[in-house]
C-alpha positions as CSV (number, residue, x, y, z in Angstrom):
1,X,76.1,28.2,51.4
2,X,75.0,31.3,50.6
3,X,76.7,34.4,50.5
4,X,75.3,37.9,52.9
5,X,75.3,40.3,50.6
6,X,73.3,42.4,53.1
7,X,76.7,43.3,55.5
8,X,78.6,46.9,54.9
9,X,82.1,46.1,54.0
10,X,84.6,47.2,56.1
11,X,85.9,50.7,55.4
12,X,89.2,50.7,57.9
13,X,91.9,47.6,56.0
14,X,94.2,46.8,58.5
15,X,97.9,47.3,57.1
16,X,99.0,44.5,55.5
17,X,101.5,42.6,58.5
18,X,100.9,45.1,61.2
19,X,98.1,42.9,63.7
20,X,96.6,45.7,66.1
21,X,98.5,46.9,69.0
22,X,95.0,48.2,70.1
23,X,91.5,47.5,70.1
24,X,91.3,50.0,66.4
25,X,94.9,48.9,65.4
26,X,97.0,50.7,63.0
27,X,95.6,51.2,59.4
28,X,95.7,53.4,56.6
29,X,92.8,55.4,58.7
30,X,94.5,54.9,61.4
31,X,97.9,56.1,61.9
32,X,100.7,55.8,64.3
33,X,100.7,59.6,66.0
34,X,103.6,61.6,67.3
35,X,102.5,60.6,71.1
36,X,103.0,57.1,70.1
37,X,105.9,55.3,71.8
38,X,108.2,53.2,70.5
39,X,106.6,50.4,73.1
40,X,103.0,50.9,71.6
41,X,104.4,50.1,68.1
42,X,103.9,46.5,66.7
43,X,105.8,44.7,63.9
44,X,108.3,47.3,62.7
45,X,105.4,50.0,62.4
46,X,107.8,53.2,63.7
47,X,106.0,56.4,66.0
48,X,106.3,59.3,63.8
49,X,108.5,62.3,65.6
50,X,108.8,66.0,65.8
51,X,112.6,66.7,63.7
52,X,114.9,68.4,66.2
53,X,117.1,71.0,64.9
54,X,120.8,71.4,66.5
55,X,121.1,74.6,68.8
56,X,123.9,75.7,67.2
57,X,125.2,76.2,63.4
58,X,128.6,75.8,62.8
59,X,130.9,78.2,60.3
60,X,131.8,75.5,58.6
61,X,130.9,72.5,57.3
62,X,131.8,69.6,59.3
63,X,131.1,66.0,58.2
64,X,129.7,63.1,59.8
65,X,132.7,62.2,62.5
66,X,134.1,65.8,62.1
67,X,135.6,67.6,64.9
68,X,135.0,71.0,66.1
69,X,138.1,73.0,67.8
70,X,137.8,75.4,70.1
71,X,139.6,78.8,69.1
72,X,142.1,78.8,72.1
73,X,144.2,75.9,72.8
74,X,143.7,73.2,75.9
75,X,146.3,73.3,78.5
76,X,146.4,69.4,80.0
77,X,147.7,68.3,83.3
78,X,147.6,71.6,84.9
79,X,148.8,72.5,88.7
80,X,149.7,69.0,89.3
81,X,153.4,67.2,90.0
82,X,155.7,66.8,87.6
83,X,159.9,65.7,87.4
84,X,161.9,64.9,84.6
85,X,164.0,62.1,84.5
86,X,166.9,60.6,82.4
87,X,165.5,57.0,80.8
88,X,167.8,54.9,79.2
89,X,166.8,50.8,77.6
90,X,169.0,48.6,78.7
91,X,167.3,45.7,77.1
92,X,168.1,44.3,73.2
93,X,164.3,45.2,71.9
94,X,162.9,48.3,71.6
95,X,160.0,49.4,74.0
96,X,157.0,51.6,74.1
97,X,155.8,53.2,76.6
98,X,151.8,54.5,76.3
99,X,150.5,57.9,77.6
100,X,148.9,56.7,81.0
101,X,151.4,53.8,81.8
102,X,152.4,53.6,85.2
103,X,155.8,54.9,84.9
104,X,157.5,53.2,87.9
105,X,156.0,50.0,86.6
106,X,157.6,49.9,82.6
107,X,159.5,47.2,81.1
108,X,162.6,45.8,83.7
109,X,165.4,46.7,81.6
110,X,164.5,50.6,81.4
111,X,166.9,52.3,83.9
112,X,166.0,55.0,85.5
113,X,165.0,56.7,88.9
114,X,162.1,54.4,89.8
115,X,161.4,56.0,93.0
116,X,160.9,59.5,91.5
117,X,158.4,58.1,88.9
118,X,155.9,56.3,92.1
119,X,152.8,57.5,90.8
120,X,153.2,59.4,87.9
121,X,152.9,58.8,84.4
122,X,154.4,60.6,80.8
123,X,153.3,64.0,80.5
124,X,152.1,63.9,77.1
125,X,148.7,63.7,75.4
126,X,146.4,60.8,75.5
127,X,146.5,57.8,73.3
128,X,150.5,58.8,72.1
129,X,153.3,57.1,73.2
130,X,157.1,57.7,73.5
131,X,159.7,54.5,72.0
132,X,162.8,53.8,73.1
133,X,165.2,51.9,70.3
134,X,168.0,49.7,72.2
135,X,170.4,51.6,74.0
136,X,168.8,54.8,73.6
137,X,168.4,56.9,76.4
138,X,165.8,60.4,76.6
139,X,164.7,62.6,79.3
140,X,160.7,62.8,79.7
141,X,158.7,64.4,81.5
142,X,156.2,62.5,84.3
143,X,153.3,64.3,86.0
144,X,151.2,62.7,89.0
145,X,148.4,60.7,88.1
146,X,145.0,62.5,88.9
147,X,141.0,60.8,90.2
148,X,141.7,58.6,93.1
149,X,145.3,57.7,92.1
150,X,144.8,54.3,92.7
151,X,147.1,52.3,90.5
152,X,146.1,48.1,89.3
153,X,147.6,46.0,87.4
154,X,150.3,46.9,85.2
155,X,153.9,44.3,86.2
156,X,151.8,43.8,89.9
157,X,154.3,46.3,92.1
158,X,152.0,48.6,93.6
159,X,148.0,48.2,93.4
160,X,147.3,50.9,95.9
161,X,147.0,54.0,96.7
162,X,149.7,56.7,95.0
163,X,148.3,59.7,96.2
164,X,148.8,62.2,98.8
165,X,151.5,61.8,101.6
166,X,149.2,62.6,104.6
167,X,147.1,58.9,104.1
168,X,148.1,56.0,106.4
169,X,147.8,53.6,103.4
170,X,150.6,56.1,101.0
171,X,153.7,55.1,102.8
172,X,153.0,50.9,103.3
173,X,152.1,50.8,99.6
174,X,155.1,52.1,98.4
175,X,157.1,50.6,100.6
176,X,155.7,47.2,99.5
177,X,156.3,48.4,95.7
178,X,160.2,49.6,96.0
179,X,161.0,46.0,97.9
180,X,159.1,44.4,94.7
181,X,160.9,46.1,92.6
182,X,164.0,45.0,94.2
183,X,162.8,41.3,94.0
184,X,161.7,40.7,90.5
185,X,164.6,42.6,89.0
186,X,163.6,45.8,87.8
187,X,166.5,48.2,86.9
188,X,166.7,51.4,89.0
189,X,169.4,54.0,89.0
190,X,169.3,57.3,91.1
191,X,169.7,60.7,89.5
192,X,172.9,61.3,90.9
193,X,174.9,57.7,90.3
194,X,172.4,58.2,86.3
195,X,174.1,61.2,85.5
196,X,177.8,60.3,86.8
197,X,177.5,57.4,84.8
198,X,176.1,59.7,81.6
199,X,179.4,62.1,82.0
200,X,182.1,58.9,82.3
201,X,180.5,58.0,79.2
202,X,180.8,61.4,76.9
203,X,184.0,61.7,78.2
């Protein structure tokens, strides 16, 4: 067969395992452009974009995962209700309490003043916890859970609402939790009979 020696080559080589996207195709004559999305780019060929620089520039520098403070410290849990209560493990093992654990709900053989910690968890910073070796008993601080203070979960003895006293659903709820508490064995001490006990003790 003979060979037409008579057609122009082609000046426009298509890159080597890029096929078209349209009817020119990418090439070495043809680039990908900055309007280009990434949905009009085929086979790995990426849309070339504008660099953005940061608005700000820090002091300092701050590596990849750094942190930057703020100068004036973060007061947490502001203008919300809060009670301290004596907490004492009854149990042989110790236990650990996380930072958003519904208080009333923790392990059955902490003693305390259950009814006082409805709907409030340890006042202390996120992700920390506070642990309690066997026997040992500390006084923490609780404050009111904020959002929709709905509590789930946990050991099952509320999933309701914890909220505000004026709701018709507040006073059922807890109702329901204290009699649970009651039935699946949970320690609970007031105040008053907690710190009687503490003085007969030390004396």
């Amino acid at each position: 067969m003979a060979t037409d020696n008579t057609k122009k080559p082609a000046t426009d080589q298509q890159a080597p395992g890029n096929p078209p996207v349209n009817i020119d195709g990418y090439s070495k004559q043809n680039p990908p452009k900055s309007v280009d999305t990434p949905t009009e780019v085929y086979n790995g060929v990426p849309p070339i974009y504008t660099p953005v620089t940061p608005g700000f520039k820090p002091k300092d520098y701050v590596p990849v995962g750094g942190v930057i403070l703020a100068s004036d410290p973060i007061e947490y849990n502001t203008n919300r209700y809060t009670v301290r209560l004596k907490v004492r493990n009854t149990g042989d093992r110790p236990v650990q309490i996380g930072s958003h654990f519904h208080f009333f709900e923790v392990n059955r053989y902490m003693e305390f003043d259950r009814k006082k910690a409805f709907g409030c968890h340890l006042n202390i910073p996120a992700t920390t916890a506070i642990r309690f070796e066997p026997g040992e008993e500390k006084e923490v601080e609780l404050v009111s859970y904020g959002g929709k203070q709905r509590i789930w979960g946990f050991n099952d003895l509320v999933n309701g609402y914890t909220g505000g006293q004026d709701t018709p659903t507040y006073y059922p709820v807890k109702m329901k939790a204290f009699r649970k508490m009651n039935e699946y064995g949970f320690k609970d001490v007031s105040e008053d009979e907690a710190d009687a006990e503490f003085t007969t003790k030390e004396s």
